[in-house]
N, CA, C and O atoms as a Tripos MOL2 file, in Angstrom:
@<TRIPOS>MOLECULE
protein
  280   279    70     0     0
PROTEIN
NO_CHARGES

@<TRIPOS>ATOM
      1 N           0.8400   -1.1830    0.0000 N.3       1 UNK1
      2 CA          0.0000    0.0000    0.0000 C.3       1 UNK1
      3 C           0.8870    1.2480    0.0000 C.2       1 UNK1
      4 O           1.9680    1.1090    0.5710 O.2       1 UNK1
      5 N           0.5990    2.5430   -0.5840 N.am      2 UNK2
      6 CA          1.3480    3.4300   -1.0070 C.3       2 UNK2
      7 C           0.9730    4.2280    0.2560 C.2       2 UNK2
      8 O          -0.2220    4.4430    0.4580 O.2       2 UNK2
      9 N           2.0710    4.7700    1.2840 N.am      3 UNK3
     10 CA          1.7230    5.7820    1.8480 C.3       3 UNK3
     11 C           1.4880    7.3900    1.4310 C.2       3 UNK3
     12 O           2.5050    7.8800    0.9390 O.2       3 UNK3
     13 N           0.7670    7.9710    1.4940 N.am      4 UNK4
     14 CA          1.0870    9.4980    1.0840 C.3       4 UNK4
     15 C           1.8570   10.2870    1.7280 C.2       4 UNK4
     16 O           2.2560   10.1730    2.8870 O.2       4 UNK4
     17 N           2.1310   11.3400    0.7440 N.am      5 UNK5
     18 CA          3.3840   12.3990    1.4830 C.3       5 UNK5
     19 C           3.2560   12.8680    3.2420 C.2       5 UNK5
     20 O           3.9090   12.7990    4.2830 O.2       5 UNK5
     21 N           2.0950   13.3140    2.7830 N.am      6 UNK6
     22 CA          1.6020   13.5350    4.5670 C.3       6 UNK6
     23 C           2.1040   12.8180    5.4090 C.2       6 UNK6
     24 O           2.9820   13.1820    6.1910 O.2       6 UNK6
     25 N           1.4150   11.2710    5.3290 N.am      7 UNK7
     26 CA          1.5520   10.4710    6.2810 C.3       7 UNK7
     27 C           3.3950   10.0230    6.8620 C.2       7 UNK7
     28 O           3.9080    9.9180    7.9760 O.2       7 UNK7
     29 N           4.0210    9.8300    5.1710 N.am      8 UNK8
     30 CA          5.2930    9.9640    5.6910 C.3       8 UNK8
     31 C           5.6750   11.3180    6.5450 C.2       8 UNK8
     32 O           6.2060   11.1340    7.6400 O.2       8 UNK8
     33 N           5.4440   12.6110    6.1250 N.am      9 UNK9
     34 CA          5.7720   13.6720    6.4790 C.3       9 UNK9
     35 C           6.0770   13.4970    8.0210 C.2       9 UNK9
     36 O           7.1060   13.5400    8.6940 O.2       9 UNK9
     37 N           4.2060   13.1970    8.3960 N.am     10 UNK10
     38 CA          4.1180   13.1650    9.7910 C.3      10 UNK10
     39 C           5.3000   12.4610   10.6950 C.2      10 UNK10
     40 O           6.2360   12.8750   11.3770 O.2      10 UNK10
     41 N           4.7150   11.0710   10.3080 N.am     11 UNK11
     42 CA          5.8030    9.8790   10.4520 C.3      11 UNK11
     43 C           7.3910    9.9570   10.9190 C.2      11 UNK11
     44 O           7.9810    9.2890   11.7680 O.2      11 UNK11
     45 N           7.7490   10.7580   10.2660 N.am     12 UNK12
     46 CA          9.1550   11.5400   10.0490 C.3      12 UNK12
     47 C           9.0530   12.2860   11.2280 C.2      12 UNK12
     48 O           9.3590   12.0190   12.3900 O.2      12 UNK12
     49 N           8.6630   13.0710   10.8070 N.am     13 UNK13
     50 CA          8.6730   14.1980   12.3850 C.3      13 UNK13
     51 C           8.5080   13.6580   13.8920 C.2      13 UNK13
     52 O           9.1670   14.0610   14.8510 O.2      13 UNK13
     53 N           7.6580   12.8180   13.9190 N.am     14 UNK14
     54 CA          7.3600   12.5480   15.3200 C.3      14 UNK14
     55 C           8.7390   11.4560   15.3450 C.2      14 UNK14
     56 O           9.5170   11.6370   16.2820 O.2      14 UNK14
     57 N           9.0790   10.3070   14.3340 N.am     15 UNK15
     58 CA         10.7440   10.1580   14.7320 C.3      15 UNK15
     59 C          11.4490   11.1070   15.1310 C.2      15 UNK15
     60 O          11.9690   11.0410   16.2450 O.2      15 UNK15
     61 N          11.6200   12.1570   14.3470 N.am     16 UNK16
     62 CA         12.7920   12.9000   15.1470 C.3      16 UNK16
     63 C          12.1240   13.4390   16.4930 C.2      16 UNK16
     64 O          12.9860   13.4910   17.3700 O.2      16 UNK16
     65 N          10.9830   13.8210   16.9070 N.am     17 UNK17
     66 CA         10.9770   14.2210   17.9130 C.3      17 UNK17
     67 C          11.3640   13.0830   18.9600 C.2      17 UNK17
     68 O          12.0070   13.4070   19.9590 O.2      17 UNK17
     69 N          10.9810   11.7350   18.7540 N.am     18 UNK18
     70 CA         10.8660   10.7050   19.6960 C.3      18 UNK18
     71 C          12.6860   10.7750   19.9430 C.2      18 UNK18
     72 O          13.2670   10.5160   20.9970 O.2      18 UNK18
     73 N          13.0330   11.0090   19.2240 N.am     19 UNK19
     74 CA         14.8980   11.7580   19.2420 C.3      19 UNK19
     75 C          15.5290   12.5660   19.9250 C.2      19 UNK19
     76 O          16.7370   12.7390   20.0870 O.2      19 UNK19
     77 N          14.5990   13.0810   20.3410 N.am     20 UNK20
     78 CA         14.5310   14.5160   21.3170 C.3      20 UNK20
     79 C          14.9000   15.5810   19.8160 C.2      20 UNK20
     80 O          15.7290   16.3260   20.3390 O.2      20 UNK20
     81 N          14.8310   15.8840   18.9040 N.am     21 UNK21
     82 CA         14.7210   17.1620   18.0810 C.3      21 UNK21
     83 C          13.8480   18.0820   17.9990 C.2      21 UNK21
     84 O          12.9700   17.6340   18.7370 O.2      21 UNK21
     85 N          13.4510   19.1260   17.5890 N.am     22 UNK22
     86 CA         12.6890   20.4480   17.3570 C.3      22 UNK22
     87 C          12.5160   20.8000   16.3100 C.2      22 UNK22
     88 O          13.5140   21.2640   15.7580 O.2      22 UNK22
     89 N          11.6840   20.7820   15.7960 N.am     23 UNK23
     90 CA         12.2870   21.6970   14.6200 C.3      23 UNK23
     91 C          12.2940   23.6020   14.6270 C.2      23 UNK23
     92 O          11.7620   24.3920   15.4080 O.2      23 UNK23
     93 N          12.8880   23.7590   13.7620 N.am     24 UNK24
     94 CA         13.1680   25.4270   14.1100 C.3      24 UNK24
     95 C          13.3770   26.2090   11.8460 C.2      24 UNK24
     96 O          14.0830   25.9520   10.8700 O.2      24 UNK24
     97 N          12.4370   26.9870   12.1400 N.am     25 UNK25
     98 CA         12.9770   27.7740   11.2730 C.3      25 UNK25
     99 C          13.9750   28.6370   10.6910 C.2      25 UNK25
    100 O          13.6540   29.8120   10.8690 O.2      25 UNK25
    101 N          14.9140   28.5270   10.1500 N.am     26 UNK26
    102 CA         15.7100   29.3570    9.4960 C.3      26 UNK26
    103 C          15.6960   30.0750    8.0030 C.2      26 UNK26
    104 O          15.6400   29.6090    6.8650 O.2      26 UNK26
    105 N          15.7760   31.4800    8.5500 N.am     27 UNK27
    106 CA         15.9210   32.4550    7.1570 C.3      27 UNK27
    107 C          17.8360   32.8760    6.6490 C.2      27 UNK27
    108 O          18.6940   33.6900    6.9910 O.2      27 UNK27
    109 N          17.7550   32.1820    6.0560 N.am     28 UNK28
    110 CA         19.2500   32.3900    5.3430 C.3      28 UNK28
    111 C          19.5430   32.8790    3.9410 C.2      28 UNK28
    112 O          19.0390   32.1140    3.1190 O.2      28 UNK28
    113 N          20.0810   33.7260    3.4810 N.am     29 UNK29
    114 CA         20.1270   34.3890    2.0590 C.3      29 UNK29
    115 C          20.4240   33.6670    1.1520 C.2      29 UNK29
    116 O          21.2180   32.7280    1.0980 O.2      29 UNK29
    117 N          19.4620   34.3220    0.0650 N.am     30 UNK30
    118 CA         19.0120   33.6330   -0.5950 C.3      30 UNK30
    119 C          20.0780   33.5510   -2.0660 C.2      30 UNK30
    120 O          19.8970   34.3740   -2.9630 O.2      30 UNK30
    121 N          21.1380   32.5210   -2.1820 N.am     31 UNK31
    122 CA         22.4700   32.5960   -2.5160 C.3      31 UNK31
    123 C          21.9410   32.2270   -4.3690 C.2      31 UNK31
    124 O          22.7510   31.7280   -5.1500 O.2      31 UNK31
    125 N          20.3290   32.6230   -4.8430 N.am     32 UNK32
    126 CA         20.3270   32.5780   -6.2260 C.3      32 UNK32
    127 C          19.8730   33.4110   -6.6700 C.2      32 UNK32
    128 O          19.7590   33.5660   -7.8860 O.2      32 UNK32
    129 N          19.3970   34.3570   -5.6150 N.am     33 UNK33
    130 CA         19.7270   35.8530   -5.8320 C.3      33 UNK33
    131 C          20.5890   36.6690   -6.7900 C.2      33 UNK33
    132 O          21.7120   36.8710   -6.3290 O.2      33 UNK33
    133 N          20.3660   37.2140   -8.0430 N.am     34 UNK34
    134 CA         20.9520   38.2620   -8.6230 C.3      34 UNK34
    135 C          21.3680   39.1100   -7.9570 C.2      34 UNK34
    136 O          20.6810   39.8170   -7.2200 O.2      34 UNK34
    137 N          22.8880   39.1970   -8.1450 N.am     35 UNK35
    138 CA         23.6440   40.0690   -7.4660 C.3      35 UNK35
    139 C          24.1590   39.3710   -6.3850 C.2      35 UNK35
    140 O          25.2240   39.8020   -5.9420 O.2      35 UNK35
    141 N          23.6530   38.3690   -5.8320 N.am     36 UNK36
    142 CA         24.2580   37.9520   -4.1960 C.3      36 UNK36
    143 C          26.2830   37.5310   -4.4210 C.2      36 UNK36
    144 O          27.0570   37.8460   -3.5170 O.2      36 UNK36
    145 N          26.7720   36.8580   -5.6650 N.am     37 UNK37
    146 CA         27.8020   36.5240   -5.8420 C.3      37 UNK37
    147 C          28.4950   38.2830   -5.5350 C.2      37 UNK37
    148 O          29.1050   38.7170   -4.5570 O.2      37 UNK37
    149 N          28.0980   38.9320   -6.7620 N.am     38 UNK38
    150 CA         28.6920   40.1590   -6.6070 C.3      38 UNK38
    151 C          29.0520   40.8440   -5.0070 C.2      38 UNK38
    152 O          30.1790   41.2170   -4.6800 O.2      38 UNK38
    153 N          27.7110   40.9140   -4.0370 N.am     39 UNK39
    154 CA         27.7030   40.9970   -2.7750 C.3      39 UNK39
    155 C          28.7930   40.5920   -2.3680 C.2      39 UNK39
    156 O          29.7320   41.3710   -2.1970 O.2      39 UNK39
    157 N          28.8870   39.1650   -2.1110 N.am     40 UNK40
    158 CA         29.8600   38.5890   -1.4110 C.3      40 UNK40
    159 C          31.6230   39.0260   -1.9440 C.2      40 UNK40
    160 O          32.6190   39.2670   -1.2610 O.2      40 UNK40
    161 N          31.4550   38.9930   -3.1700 N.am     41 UNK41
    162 CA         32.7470   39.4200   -3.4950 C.3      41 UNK41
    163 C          33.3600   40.6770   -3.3750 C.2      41 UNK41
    164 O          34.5730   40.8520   -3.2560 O.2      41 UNK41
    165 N          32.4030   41.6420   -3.4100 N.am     42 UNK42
    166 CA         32.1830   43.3260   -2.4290 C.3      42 UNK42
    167 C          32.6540   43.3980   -1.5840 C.2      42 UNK42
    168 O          33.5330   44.2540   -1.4810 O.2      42 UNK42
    169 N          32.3410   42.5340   -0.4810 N.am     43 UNK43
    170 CA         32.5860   42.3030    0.8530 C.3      43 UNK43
    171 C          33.5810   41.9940    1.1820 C.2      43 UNK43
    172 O          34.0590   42.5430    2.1750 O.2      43 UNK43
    173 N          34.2380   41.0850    0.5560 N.am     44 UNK44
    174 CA         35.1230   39.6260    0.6030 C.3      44 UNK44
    175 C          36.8100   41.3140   -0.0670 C.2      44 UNK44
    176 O          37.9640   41.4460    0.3420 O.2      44 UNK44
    177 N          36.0640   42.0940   -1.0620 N.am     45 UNK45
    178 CA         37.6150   42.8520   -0.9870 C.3      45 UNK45
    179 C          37.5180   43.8130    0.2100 C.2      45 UNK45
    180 O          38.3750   44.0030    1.0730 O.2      45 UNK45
    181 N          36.4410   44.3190    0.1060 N.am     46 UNK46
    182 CA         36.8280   45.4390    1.7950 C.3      46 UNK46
    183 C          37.4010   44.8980    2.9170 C.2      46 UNK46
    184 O          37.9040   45.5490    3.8320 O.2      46 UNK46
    185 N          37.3140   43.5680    2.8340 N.am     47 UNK47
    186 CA         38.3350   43.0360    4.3340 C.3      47 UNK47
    187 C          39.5190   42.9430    3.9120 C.2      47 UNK47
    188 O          40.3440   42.7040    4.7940 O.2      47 UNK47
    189 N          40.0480   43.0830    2.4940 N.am     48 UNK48
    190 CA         41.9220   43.0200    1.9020 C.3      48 UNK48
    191 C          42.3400   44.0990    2.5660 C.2      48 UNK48
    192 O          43.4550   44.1260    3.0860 O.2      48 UNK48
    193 N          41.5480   45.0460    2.6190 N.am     49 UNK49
    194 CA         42.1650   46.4550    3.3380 C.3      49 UNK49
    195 C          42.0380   46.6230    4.5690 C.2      49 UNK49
    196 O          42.3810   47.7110    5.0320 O.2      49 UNK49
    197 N          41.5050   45.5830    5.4500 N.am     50 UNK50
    198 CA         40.9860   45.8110    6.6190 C.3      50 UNK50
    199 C          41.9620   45.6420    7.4280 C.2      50 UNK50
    200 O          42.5560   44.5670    7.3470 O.2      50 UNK50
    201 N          42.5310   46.9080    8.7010 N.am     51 UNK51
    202 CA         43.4200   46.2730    9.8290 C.3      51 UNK51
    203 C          43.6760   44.8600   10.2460 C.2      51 UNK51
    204 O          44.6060   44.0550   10.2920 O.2      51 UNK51
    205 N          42.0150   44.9730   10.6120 N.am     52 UNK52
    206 CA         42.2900   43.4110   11.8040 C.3      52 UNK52
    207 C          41.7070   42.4870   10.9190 C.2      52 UNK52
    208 O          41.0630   41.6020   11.4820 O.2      52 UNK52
    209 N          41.7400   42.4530    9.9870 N.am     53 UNK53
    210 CA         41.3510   41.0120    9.1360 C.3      53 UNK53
    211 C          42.4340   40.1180    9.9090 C.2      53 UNK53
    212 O          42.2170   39.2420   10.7460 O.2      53 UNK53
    213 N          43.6110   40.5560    9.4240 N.am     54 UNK54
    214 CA         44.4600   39.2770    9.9560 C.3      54 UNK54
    215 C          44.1560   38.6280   11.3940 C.2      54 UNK54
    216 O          44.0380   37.4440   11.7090 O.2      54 UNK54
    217 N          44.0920   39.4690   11.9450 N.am     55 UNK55
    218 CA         44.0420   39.8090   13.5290 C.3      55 UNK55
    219 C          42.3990   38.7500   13.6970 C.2      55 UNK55
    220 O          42.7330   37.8380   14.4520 O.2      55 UNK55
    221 N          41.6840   38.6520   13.5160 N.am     56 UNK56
    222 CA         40.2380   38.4400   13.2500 C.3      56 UNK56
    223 C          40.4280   36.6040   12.2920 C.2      56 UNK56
    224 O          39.6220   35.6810   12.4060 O.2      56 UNK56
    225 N          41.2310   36.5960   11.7580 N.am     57 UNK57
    226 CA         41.2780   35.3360   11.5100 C.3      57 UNK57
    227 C          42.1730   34.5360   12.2950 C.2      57 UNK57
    228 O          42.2300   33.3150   12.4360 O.2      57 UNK57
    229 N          42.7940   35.3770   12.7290 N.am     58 UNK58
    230 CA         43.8370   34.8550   13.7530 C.3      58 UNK58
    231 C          42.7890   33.6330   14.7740 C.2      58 UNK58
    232 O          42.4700   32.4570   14.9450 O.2      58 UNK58
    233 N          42.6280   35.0290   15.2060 N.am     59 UNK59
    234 CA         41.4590   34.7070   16.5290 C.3      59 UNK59
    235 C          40.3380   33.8650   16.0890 C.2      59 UNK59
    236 O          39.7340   33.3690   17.0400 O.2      59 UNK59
    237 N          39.9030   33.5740   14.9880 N.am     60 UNK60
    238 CA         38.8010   32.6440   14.7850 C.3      60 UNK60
    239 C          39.9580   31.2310   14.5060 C.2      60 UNK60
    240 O          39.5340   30.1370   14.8760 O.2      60 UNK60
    241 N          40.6890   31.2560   14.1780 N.am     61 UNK61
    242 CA         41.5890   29.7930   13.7610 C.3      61 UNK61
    243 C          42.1950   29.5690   15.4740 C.2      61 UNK61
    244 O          42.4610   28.3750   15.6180 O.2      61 UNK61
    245 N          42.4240   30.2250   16.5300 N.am     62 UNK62
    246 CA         42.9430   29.8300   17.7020 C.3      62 UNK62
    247 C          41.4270   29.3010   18.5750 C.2      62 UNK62
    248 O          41.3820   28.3770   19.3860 O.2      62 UNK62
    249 N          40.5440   29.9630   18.2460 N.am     63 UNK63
    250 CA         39.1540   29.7490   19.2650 C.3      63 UNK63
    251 C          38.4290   28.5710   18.4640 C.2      63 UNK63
    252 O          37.4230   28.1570   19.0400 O.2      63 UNK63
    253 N          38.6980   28.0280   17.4050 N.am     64 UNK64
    254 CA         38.1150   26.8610   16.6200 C.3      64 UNK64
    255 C          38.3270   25.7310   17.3190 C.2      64 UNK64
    256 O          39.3770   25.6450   17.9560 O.2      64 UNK64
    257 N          37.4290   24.7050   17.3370 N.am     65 UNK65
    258 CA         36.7540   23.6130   18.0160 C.3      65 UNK65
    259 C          36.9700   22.3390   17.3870 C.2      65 UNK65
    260 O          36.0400   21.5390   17.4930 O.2      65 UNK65
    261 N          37.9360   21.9970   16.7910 N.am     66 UNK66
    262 CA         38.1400   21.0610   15.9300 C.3      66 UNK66
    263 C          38.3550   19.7590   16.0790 C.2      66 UNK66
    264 O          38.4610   18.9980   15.1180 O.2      66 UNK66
    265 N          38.4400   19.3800   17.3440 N.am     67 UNK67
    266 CA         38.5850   17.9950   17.8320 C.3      67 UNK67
    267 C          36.9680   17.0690   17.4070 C.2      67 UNK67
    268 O          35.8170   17.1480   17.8350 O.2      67 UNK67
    269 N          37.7700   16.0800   16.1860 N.am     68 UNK68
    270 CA         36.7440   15.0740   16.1670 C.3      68 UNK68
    271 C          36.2560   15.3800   15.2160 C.2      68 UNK68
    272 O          35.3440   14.6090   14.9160 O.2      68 UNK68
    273 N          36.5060   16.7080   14.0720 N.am     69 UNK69
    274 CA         36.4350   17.2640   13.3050 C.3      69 UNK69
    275 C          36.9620   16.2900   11.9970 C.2      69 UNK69
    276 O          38.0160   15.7360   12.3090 O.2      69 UNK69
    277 N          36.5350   15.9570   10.7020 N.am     70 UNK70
    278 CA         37.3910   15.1250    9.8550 C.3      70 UNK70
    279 C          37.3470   15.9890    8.5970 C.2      70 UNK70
    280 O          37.9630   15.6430    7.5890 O.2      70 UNK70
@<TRIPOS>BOND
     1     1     2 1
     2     2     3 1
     3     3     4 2
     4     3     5 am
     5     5     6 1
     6     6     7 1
     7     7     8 2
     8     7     9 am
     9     9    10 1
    10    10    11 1
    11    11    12 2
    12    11    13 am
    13    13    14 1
    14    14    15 1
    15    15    16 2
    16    15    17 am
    17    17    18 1
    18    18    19 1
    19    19    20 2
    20    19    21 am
    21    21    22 1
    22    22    23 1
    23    23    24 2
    24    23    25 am
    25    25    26 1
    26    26    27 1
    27    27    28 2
    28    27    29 am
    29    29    30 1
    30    30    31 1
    31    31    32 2
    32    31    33 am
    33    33    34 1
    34    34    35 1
    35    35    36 2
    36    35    37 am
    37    37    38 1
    38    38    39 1
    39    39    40 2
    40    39    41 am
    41    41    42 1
    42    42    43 1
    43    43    44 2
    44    43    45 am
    45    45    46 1
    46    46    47 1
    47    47    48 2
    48    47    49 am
    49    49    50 1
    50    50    51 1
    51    51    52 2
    52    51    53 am
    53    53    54 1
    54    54    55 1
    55    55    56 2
    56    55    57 am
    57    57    58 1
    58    58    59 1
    59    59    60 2
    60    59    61 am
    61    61    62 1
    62    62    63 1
    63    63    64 2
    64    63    65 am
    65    65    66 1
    66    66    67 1
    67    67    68 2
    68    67    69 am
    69    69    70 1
    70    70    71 1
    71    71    72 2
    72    71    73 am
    73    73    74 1
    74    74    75 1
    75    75    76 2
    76    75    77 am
    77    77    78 1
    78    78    79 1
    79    79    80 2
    80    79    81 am
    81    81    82 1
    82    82    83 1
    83    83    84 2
    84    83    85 am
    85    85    86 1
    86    86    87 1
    87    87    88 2
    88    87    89 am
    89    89    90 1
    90    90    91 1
    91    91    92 2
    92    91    93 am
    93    93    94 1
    94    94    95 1
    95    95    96 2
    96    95    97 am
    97    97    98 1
    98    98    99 1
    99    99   100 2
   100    99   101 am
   101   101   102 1
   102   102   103 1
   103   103   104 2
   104   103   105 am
   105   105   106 1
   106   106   107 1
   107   107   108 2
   108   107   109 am
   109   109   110 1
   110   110   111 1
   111   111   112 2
   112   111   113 am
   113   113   114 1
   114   114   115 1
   115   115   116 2
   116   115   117 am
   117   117   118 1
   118   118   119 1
   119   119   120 2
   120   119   121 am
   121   121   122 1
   122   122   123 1
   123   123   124 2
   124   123   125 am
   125   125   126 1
   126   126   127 1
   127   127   128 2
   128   127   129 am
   129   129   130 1
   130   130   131 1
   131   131   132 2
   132   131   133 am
   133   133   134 1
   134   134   135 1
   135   135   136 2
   136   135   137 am
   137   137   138 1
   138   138   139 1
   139   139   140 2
   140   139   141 am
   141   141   142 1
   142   142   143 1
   143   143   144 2
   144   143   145 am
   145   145   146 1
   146   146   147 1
   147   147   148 2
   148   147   149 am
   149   149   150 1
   150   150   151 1
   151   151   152 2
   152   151   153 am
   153   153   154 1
   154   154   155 1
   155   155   156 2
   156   155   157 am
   157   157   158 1
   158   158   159 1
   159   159   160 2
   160   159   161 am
   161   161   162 1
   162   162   163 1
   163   163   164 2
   164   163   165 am
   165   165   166 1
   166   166   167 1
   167   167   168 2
   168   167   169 am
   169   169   170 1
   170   170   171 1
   171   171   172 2
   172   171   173 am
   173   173   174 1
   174   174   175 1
   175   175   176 2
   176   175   177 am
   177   177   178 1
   178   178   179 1
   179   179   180 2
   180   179   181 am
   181   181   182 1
   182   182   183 1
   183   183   184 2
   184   183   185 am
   185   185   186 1
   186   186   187 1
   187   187   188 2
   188   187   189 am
   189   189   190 1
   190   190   191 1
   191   191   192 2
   192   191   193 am
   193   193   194 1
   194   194   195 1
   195   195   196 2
   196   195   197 am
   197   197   198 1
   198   198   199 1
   199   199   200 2
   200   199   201 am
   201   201   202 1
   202   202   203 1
   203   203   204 2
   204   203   205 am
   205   205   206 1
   206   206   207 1
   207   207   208 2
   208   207   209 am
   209   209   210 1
   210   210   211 1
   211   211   212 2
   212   211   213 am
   213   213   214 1
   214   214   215 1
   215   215   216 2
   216   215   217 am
   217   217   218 1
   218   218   219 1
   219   219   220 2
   220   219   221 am
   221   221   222 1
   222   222   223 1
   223   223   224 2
   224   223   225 am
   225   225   226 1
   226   226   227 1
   227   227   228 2
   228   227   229 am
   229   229   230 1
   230   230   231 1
   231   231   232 2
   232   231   233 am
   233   233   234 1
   234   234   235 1
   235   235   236 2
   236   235   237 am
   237   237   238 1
   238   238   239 1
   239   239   240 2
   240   239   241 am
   241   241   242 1
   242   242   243 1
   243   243   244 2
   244   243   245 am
   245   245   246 1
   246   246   247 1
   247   247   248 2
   248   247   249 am
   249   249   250 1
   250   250   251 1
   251   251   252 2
   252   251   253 am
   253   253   254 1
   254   254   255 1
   255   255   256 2
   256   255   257 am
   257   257   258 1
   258   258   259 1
   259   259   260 2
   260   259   261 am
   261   261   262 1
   262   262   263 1
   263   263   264 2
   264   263   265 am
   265   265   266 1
   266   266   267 1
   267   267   268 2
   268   267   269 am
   269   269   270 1
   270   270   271 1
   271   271   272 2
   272   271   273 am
   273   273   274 1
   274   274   275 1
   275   275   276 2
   276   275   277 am
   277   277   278 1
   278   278   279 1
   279   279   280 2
@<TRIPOS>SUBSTRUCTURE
     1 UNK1         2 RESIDUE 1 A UNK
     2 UNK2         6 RESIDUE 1 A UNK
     3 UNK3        10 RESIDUE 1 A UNK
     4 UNK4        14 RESIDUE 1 A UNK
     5 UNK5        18 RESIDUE 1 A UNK
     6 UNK6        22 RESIDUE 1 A UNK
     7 UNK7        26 RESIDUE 1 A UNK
     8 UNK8        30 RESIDUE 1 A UNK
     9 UNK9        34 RESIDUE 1 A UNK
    10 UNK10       38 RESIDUE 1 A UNK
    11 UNK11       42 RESIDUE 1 A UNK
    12 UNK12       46 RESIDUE 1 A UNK
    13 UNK13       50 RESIDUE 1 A UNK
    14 UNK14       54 RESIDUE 1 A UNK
    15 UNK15       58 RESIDUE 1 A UNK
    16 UNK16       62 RESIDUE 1 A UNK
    17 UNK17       66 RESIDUE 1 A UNK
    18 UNK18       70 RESIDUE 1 A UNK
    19 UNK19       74 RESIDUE 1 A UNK
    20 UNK20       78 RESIDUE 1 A UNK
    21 UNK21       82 RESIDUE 1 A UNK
    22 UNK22       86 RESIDUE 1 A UNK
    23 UNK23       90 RESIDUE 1 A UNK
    24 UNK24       94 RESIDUE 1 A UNK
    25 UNK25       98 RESIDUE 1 A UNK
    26 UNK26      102 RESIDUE 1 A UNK
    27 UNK27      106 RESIDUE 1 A UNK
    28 UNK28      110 RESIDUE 1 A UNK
    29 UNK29      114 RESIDUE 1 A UNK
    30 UNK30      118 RESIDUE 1 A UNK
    31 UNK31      122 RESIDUE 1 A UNK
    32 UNK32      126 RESIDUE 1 A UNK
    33 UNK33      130 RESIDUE 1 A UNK
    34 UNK34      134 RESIDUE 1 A UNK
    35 UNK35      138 RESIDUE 1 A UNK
    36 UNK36      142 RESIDUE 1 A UNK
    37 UNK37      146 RESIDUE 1 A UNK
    38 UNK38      150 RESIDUE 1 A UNK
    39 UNK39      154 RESIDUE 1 A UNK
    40 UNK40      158 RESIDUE 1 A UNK
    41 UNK41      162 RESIDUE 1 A UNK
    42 UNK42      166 RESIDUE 1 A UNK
    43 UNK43      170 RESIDUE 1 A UNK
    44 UNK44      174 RESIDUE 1 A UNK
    45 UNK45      178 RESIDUE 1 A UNK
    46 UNK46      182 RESIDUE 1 A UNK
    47 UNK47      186 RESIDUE 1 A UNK
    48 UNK48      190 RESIDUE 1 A UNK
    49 UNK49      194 RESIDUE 1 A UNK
    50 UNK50      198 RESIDUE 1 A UNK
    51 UNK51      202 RESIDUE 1 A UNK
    52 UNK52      206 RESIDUE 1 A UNK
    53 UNK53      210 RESIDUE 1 A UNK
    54 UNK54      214 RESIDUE 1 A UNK
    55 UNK55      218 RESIDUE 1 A UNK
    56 UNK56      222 RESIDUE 1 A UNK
    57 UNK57      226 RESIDUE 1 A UNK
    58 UNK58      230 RESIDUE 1 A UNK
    59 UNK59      234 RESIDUE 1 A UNK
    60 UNK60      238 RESIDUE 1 A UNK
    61 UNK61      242 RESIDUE 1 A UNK
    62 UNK62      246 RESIDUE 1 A UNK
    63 UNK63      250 RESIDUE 1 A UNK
    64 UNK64      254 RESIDUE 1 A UNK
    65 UNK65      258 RESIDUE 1 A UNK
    66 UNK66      262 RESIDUE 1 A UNK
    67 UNK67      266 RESIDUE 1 A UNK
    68 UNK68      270 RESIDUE 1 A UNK
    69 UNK69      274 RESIDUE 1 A UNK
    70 UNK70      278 RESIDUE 1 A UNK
């Protein structure tokens, strides 16, 4: 017998909850956006000139969490 989308849908969900999960919404940009490449690459040169870029990656590569990491 063919289940329907729903029923899997449901199905699904209450697994993960029986998991202990949540679900949660996220709004994240929308990366097929016209223009978004350009954006990023905008961005991506104003930090070549930036003081603490270095300084700022420094500090994110020493505070990184990487154990267990592959």
């Amino acid at each position: 017998m063919k289940t329907n989308h729903s029923t899997r849908l449901k199905q699904r969900h209450a697994a993960l909850r029986a998991a202990g999960l949540r679900p949660i919404q996220l709004w994240l940009p929308n990366t097929r956006r016209a223009g978004f490449a350009e954006e990023c690459r905008r961005q991506s040169l104003l930090l070549q000139t930036d003081a603490h870029e270095h300084d700022t990656i420094a500090w994110l590569e020493a505070i990184a969490d990487r154990d267990g990491w592959q």
